[in-house]
C-alpha positions as a Python dict, from the first residue, in 0.01 Angstrom:
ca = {
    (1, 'X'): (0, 0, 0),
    (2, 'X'): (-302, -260, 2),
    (3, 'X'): (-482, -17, -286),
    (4, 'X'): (-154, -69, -516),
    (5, 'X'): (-200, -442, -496),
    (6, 'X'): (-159, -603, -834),
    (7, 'X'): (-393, -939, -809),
    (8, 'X'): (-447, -1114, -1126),
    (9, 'X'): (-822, -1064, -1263),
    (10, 'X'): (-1067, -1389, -1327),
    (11, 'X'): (-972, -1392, -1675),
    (12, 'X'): (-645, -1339, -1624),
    (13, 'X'): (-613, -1658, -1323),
    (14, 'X'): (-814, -1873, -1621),
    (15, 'X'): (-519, -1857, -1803),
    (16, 'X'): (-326, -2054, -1496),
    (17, 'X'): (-564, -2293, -1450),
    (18, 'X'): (-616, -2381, -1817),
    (19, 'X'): (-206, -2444, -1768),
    (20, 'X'): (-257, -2642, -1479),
    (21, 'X'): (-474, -2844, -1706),
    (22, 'X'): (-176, -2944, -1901),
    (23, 'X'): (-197, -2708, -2201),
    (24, 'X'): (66, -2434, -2152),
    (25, 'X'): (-114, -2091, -2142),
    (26, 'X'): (172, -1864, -2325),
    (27, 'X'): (151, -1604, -2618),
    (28, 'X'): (489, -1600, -2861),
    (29, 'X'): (648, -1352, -3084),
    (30, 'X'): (878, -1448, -3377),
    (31, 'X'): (1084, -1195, -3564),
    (32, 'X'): (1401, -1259, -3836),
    (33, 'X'): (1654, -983, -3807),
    (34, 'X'): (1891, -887, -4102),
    (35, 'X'): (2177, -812, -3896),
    (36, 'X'): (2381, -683, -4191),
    (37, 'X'): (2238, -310, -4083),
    (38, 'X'): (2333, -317, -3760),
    (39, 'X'): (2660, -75, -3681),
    (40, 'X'): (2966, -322, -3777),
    (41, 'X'): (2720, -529, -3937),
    (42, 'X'): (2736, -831, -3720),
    (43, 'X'): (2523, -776, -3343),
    (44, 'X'): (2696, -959, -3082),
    (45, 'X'): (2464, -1195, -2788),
    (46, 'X'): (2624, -930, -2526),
    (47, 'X'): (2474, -659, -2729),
    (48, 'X'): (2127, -799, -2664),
    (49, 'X'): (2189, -844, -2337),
    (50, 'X'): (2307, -488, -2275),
    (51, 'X'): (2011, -338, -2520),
    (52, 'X'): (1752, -528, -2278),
    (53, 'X'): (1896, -447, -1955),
    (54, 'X'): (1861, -45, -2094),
    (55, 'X'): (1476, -90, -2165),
    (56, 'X'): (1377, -380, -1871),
    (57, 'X'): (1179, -28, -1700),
    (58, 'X'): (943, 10, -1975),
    (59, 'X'): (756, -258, -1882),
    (60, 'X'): (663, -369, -1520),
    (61, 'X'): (629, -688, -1640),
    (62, 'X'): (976, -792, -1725),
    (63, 'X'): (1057, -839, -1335),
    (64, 'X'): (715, -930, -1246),
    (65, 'X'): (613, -1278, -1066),
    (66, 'X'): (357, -1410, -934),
    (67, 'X'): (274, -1457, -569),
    (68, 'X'): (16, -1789, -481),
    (69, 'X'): (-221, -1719, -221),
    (70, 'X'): (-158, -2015, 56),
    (71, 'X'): (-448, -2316, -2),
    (72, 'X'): (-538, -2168, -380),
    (73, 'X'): (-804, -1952, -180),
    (74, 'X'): (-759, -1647, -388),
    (75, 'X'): (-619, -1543, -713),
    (76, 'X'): (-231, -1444, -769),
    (77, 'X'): (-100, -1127, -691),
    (78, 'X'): (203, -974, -896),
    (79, 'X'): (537, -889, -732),
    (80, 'X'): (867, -848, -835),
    (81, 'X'): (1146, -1106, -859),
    (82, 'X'): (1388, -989, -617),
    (83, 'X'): (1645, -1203, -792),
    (84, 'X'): (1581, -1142, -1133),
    (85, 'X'): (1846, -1282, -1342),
    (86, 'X'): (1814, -1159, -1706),
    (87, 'X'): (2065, -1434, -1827),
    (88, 'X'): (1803, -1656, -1703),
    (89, 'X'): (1519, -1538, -1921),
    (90, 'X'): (1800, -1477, -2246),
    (91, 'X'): (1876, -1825, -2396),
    (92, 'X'): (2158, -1827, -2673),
    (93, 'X'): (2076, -2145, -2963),
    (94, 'X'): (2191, -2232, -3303),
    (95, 'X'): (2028, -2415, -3573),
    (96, 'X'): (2206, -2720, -3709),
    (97, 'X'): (2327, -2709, -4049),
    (98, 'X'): (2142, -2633, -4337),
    (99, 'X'): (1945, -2410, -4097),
    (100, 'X'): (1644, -2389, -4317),
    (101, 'X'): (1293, -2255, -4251),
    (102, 'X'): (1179, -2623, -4195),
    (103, 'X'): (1427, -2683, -3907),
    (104, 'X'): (1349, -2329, -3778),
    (105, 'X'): (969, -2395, -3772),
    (106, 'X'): (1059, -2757, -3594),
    (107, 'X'): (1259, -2547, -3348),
    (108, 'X'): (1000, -2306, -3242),
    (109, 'X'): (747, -2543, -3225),
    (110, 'X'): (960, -2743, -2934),
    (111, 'X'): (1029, -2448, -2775),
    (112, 'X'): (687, -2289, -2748),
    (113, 'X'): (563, -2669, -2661),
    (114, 'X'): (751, -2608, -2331),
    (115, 'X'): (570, -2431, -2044),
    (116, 'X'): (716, -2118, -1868),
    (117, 'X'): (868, -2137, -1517),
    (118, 'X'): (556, -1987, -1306),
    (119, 'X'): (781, -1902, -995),
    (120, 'X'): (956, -1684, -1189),
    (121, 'X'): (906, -1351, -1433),
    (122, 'X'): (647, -1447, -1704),
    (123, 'X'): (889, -1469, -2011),
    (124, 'X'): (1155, -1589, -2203),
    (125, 'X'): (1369, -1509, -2515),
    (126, 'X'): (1545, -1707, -2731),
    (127, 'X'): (1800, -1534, -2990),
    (128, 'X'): (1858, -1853, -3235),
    (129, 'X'): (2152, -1797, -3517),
    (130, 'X'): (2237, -2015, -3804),
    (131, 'X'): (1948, -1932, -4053),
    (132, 'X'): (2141, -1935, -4378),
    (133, 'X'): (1927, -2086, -4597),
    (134, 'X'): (1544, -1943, -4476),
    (135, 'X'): (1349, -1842, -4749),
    (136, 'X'): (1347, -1467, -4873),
    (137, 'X'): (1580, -1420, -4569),
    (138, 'X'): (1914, -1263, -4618),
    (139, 'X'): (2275, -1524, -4486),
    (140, 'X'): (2360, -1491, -4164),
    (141, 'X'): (2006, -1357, -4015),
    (142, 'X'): (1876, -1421, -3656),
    (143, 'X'): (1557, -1489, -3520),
    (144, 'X'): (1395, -1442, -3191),
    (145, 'X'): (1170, -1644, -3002),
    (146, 'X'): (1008, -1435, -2708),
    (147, 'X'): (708, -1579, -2465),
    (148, 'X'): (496, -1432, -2304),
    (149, 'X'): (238, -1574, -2009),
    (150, 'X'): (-114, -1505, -2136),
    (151, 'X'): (-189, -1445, -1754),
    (152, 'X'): (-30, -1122, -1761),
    (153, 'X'): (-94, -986, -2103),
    (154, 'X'): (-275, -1047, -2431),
    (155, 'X'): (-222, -991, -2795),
    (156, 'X'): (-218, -650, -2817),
    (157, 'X'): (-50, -553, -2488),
    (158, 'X'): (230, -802, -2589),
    (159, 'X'): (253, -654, -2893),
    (160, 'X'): (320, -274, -2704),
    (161, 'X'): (592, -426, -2498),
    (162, 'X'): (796, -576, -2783),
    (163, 'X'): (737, -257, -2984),
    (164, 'X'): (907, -86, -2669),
    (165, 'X'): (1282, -260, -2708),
    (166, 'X'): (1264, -159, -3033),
    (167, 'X'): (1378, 109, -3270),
    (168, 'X'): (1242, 265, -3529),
    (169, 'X'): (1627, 296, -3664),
    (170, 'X'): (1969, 109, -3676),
    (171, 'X'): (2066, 367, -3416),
    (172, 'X'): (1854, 349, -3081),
    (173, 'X'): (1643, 612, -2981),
    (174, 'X'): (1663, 802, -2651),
    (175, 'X'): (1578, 620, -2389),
    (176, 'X'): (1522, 799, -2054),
    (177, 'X'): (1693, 585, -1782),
    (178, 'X'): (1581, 459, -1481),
    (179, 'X'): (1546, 592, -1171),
    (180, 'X'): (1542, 469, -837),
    (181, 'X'): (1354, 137, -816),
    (182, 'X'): (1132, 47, -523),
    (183, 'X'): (1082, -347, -562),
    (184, 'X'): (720, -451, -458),
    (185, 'X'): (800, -764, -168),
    (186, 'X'): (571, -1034, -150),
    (187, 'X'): (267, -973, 65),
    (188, 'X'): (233, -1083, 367),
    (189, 'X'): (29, -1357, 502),
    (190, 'X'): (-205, -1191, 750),
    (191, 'X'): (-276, -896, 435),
    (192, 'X'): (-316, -1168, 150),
    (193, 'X'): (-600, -1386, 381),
    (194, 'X'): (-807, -1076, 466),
    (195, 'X'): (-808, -959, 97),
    (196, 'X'): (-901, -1338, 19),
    (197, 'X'): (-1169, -1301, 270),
    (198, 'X'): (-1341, -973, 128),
    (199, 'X'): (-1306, -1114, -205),
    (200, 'X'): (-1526, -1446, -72),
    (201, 'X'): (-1783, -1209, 72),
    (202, 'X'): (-1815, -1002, -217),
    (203, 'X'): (-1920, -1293, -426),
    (204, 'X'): (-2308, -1348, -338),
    (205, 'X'): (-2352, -982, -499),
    (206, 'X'): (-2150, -1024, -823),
    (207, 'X'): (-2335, -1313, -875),
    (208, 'X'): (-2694, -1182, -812),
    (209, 'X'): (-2580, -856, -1084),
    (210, 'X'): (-2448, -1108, -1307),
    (211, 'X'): (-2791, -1274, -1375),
    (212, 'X'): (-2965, -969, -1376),
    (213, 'X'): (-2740, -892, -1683),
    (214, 'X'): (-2759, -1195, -1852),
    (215, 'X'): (-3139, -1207, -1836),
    (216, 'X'): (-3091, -842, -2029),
    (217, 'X'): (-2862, -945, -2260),
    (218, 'X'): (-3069, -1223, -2286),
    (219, 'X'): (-3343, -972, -2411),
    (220, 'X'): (-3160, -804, -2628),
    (221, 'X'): (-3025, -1052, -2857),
    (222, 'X'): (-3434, -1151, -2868),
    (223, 'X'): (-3544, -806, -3012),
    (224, 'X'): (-3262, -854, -3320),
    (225, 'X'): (-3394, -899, -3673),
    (226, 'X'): (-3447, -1248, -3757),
    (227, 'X'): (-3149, -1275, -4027),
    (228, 'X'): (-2915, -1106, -3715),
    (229, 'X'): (-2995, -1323, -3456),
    (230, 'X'): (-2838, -1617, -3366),
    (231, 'X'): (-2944, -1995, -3440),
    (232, 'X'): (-3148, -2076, -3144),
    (233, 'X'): (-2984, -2446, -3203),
    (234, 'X'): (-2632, -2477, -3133),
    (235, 'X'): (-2461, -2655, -3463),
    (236, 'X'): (-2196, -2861, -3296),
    (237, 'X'): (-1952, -2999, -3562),
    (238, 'X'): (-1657, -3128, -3408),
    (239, 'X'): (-1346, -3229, -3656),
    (240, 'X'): (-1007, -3372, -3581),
    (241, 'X'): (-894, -3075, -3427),
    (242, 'X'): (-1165, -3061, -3161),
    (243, 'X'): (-1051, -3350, -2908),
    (244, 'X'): (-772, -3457, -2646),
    (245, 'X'): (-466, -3217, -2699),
    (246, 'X'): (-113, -3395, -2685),
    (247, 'X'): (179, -3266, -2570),
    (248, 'X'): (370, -3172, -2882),
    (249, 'X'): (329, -2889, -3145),
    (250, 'X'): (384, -2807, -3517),
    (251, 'X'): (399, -2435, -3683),
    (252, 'X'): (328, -2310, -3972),
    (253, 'X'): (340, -1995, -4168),
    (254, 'X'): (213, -1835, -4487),
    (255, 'X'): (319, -1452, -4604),
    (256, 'X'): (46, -1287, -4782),
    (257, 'X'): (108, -923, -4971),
    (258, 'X'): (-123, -649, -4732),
    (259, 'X'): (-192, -459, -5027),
    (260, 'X'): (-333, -787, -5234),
    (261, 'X'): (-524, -900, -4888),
    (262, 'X'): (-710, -491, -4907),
    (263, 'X'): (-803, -522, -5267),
    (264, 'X'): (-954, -924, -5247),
    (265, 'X'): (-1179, -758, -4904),
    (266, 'X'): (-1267, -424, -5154),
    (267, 'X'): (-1430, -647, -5405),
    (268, 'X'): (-1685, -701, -5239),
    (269, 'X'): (-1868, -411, -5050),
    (270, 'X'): (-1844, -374, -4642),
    (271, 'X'): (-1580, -679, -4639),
    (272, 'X'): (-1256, -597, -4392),
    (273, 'X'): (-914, -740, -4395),
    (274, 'X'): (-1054, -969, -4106),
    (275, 'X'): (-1329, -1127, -4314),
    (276, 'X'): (-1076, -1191, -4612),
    (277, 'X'): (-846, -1374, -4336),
    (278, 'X'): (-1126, -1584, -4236),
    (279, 'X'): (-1215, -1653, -4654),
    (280, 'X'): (-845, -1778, -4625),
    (281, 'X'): (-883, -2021, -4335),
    (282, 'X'): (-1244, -2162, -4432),
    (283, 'X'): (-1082, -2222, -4799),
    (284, 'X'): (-743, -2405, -4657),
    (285, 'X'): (-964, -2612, -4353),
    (286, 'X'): (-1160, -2712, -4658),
    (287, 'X'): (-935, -2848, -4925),
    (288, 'X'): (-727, -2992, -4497),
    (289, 'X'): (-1028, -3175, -4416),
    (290, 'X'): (-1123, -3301, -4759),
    (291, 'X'): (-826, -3408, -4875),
    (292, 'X'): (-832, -3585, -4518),
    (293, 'X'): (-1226, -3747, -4632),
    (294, 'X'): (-1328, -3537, -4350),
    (295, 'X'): (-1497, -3254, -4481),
    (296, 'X'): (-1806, -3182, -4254),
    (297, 'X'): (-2166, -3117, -4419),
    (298, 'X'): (-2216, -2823, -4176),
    (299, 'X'): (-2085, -2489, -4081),
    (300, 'X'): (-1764, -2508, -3840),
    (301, 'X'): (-1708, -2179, -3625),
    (302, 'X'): (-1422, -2004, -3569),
    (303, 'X'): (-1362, -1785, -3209),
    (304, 'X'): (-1211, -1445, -3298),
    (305, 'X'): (-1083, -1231, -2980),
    (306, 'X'): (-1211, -918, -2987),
    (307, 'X'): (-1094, -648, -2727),
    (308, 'X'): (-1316, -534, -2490),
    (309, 'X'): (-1152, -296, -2272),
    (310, 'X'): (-1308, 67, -2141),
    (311, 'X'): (-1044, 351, -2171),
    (312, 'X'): (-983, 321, -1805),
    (313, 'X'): (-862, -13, -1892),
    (314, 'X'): (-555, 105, -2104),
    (315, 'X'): (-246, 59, -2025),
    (316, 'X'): (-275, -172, -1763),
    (317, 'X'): (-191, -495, -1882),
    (318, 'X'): (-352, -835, -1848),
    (319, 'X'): (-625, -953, -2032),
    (320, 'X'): (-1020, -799, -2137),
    (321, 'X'): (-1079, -1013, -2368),
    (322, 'X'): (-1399, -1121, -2540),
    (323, 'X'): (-1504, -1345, -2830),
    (324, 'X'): (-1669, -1305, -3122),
    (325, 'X'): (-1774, -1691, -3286),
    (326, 'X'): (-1842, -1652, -3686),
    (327, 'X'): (-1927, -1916, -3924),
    (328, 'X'): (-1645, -2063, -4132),
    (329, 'X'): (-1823, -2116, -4438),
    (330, 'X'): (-1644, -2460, -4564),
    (331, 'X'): (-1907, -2575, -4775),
    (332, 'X'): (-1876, -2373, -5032),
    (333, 'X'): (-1677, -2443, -5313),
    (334, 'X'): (-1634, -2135, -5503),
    (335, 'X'): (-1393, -1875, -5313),
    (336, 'X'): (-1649, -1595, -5403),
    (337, 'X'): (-1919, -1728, -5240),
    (338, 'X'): (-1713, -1839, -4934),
    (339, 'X'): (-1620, -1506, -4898),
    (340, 'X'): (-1915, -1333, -4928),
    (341, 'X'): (-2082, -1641, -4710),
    (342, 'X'): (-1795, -1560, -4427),
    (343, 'X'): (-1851, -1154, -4454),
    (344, 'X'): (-2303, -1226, -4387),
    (345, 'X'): (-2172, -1427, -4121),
    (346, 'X'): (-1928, -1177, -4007),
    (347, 'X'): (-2192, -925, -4018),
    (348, 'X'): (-2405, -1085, -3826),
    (349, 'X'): (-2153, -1210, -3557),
    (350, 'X'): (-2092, -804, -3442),
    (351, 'X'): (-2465, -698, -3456),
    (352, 'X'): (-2499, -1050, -3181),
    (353, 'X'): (-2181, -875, -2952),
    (354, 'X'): (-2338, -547, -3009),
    (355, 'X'): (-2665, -698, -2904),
    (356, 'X'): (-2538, -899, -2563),
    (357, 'X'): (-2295, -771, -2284),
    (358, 'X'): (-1949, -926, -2411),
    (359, 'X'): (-1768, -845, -2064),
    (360, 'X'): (-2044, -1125, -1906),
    (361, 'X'): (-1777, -1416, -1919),
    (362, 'X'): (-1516, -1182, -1765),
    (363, 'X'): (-1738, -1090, -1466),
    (364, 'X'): (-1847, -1459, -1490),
    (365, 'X'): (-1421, -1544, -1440),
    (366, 'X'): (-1471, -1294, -1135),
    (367, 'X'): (-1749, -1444, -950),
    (368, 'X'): (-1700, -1840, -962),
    (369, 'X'): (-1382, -1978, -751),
    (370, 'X'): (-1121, -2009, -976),
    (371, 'X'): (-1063, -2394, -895),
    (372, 'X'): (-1372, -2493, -1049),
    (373, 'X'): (-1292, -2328, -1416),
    (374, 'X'): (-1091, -2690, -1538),
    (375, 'X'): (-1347, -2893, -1357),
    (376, 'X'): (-1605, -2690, -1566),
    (377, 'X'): (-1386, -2728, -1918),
    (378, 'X'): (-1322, -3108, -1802),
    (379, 'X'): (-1692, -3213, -1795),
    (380, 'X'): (-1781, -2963, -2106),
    (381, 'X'): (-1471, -3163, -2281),
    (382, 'X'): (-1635, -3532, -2225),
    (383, 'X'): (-2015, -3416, -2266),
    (384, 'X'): (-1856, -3322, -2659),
    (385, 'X'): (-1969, -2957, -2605),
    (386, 'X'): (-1755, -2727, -2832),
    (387, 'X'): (-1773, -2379, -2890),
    (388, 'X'): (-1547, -2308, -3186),
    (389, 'X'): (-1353, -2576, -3392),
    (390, 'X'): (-1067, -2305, -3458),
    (391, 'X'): (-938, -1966, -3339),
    (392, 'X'): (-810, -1694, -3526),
    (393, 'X'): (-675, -1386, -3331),
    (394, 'X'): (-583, -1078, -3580),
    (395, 'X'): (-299, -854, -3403),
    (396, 'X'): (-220, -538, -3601),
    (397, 'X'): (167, -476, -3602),
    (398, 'X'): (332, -138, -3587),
    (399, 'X'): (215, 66, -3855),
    (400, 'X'): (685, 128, -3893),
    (401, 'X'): (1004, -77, -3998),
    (402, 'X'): (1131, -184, -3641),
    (403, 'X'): (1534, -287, -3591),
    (404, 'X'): (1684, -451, -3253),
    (405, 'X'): (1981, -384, -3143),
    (406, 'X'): (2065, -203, -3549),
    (407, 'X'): (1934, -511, -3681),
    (408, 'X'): (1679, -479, -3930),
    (409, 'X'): (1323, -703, -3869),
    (410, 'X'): (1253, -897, -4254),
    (411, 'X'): (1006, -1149, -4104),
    (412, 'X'): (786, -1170, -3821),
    (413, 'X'): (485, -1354, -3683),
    (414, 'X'): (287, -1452, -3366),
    (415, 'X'): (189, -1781, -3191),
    (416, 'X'): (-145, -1784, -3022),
    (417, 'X'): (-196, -2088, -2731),
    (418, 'X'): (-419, -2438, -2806),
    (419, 'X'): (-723, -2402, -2565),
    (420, 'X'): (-939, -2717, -2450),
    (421, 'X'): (-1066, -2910, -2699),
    (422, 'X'): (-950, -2642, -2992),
    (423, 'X'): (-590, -2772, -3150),
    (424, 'X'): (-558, -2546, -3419),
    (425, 'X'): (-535, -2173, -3391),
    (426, 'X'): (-388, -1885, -3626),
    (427, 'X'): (-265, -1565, -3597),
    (428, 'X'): (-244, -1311, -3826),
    (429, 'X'): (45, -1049, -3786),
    (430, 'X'): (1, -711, -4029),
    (431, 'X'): (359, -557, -4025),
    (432, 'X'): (548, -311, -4267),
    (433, 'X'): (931, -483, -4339),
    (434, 'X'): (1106, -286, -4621),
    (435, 'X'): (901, -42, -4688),
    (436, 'X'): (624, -338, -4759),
    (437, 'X'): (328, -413, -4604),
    (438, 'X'): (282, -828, -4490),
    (439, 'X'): (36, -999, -4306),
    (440, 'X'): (183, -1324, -4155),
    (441, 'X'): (-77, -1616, -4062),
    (442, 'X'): (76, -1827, -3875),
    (443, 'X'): (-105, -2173, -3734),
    (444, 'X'): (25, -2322, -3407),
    (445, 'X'): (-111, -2688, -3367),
    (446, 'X'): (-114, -3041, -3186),
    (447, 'X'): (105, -3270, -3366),
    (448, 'X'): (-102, -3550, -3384),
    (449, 'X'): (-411, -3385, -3518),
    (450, 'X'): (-188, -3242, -3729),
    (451, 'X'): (105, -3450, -3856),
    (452, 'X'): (177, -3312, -4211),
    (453, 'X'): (163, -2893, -4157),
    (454, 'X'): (359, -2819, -4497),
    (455, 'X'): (70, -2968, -4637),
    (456, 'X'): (-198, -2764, -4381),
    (457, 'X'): (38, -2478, -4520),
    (458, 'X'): (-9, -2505, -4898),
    (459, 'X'): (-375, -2530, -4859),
    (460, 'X'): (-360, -2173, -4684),
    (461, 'X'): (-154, -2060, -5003),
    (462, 'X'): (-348, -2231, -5232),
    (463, 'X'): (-691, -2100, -5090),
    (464, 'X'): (-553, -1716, -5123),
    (465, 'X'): (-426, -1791, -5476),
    (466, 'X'): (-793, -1900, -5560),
    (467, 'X'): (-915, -1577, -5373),
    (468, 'X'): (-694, -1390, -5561),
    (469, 'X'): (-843, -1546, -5859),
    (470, 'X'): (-1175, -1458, -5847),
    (471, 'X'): (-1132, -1121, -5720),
    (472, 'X'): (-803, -945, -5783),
    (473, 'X'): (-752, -1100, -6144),
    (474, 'X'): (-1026, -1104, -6267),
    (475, 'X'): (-1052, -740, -6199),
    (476, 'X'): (-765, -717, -6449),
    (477, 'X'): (-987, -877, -6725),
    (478, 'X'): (-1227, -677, -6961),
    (479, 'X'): (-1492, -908, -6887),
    (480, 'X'): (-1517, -824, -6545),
    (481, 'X'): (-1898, -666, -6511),
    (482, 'X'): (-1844, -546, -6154),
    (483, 'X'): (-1602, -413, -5964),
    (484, 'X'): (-1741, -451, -5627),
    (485, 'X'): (-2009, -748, -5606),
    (486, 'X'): (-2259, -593, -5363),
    (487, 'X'): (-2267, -798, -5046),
    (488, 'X'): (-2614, -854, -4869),
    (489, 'X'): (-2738, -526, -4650),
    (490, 'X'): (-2696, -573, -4316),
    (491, 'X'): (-2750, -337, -3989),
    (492, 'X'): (-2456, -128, -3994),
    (493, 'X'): (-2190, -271, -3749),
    (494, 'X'): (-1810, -107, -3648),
}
């Protein structure tokens, strides 16, 4: 039926034309998996195989593809891969001996460098053995590597349809099984040109409400107090992550305690786990850039996705995303004050997305042709214009231990994508793994703005440990004359 048509939203098409750009446009999951609690204690590649083929009708997506409209007129539509081949989208690797974390992290990074296949389903896994001497990771563990096209879902989605091969168990739970399955052909040409045709027509109207809401959100960011709203001067700071993206990658990852993250944000009043994250990342870009002579004398800013999706939106897959640009307070020295500079800023970030109408750049992805979007980023690229220097997306984990296949998950992360002109981004991963809580911030980056990431990655460590310093341990002390530092009031935000 033409109403059950799956077509890609603006947002969601941004995603292939940023790839088409030359900057691959996919989300990835890592996980280490202890297979010593798996039944027999050893989980065999057929296994996988077998568990995945069970669970491939929990998700749509799995043998999903995308149909081009003929002459780019019109955004994909979704159909299913009559010829899905789940061997295909399974790849079986080994590391080489010593098969340490370094060699892992090299791996992954050359993987997820390497752009999906867009005439086929939007994924891949890759179950990699050989780990044997990863840190904190028990002999014999596997990882896997799975990707995910941003086109078809974000963070949090992605996150729902890994949770969904999973158990909460070494034993899998009951799965019902599928029924009869009616495969969606491609559309035909006469039905994809009349859609394409409506859709043209349709665009002199979005357009005309669009300004009309811009011009009010416009007016509402105005009526804001004056230490909410926004600096009516952009502060454009660009660094060495903020220009032409090569083709290769480096990874990095840094495994802080959840329960030491909570009490660093509860000294200090109103802080969240998000605002200590970005403490974290202002404190290791500073000692990064300095060490590198490069430390900037003003504020860099740091894009954090935010969800924006109505409750009519659940479920469905794709992408409502909107973003939420807060200071990363750099200049400060002292980890206090960057932390309590990051949580104003913070503060004042949501009362600005409370103030404006965040789904404007979605409808905005609706109403212009979606050929012109790289043209746009191209000439925004030369002119130097650069909206965040960084990105950090925060995707909560499942709140249980998870095992695949009876193996148990130890370690886990997630790899967000490099957008134009921003060649740094980290992702924070909250999981529980033995009964413990973790949050894993991971940093996916081009190689040569980034050539030495162990180092990138002790400044991370090193900026918590000073966190931890001026918060958490010297809450232990007697001389302590506070045990929550009150924060400047702000209007109340969620």
């Amino acid at each position: 039926s033409e109403d059950l048509m799956k077509q890609l939203s603006g947002q969601d098409n941004s995603f292939l034309e940023i790839e088409r750009m030359g900057l691959p446009q996919h989300i990835a999951s890592v996980a280490i998996y202890d297979q010593s609690t798996a039944p027999g204690g050893q989980v065999r590649f057929m296994q996988i195989l077998e568990r995945l083929k069970s669970r491939l009708h929990l998700s749509p997506l799995f043998r999903s593809k995308l149909q081009e409209v003929p002459l780019g007129l019109d955004r994909p539509y979704l159909i299913d891969d009559a010829d899905f081949d789940l061997e295909y989208h399974v790849r079986h690797i080994a590391l080489p001996k010593p098969g340490d974390w370094r060699q892992l992290l090299i791996l992954l990074a050359r993987i997820n460098a390497r752009p999906l296949d867009l005439t086929r389903p939007l994924w891949e896994m890759y179950v990699i053995e050989g780990l044997d001497n990863v840190r904190d990771v028990p002999p014999g563990s596997f990882a896997v590597l799975i990707k995910l096209h941003h086109s078809v879902m974000d963070g949090i989605s992605a996150a729902e349809m890994i949770a969904a091969i999973h158990d909460f168990g070494p034993e899998p739970r009951e799965i019902e099984p599928e029924q009869a399955r009616v495969i969606r052909p491609p559309y035909s040409p006469p039905v994809v040109f009349g859609r394409a045709y409506m859709n043209v027509l349709r665009k002199p109207r979005r357009i005309y409400n669009l300004a009309r809401r811009m011009m009010g959100s416009a007016r509402d960011i105005k009526k804001l107090p004056d230490a909410e709203r926004p600096d009516s001067v952009k502060r454009e700071v660009l660094t060495r992550f903020n220009r032409d993206i090569a083709s290769h990658r480096v990874l990095g990852a840094v495994t802080f305690d959840f329960g030491e993250v909570r009490a660093v944000k509860n000294s200090l009043d109103g802080a969240t786990i998000n605002d200590a994250l970005l403490a974290i990342v202002s404190g290791g870009l500073r000692k990064y850039l300095e060490a590198k002579g490069e430390l900037p004398d003003k504020l860099l800013t740091c894009g954090c996705p935010i969800d924006v999706r109505d409750e009519s939106e659940r479920g469905t897959g794709g992408n409502v995303i909107g973003f939420m640009g807060v200071d990363l307070c750099v200049g400060y020295k002292d980890p206090l004050e960057r932390l309590k500079a990051v949580h104003d800023a913070a503060v004042e970030a949501k009362a600005h997305v409370q103030a404006s109408d965040v789904r404007i750049n979605l409808d905005l992805m609706e109403a212009i042709p979606g050929g012109i979007l790289p043209m746009a980023m191209g000439v925004a690229a030369s002119m130097g214009v650069q909206s965040y220097n960084t990105i950090l997306s925060n995707v909560p984990g499942p709140p249980n231990q998870l095992y695949f296949a009876g193996a148990q998950v130890v370690e886990g992360f997630g790899i967000g994508p490099l957008l134009p002109g921003v060649g740094l981004f980290h992702t924070a991963s909250s999981s529980v793994m033995n009964k413990q809580g973790k949050i894993n911030l991971c940093f996916h980056a081009c190689r040569e703005m980034m050539p030495d990431p162990d180092f990138y990655q002790e400044c991370l460590a090193e900026s918590f440990a000073e966190l931890k310093a001026v918060t958490i341990d010297k809450g232990k002390g007697k001389t302590r004359a506070k045990a929550k530092p009150k924060a400047k009031k702000k209007k109340a935000v969620v």
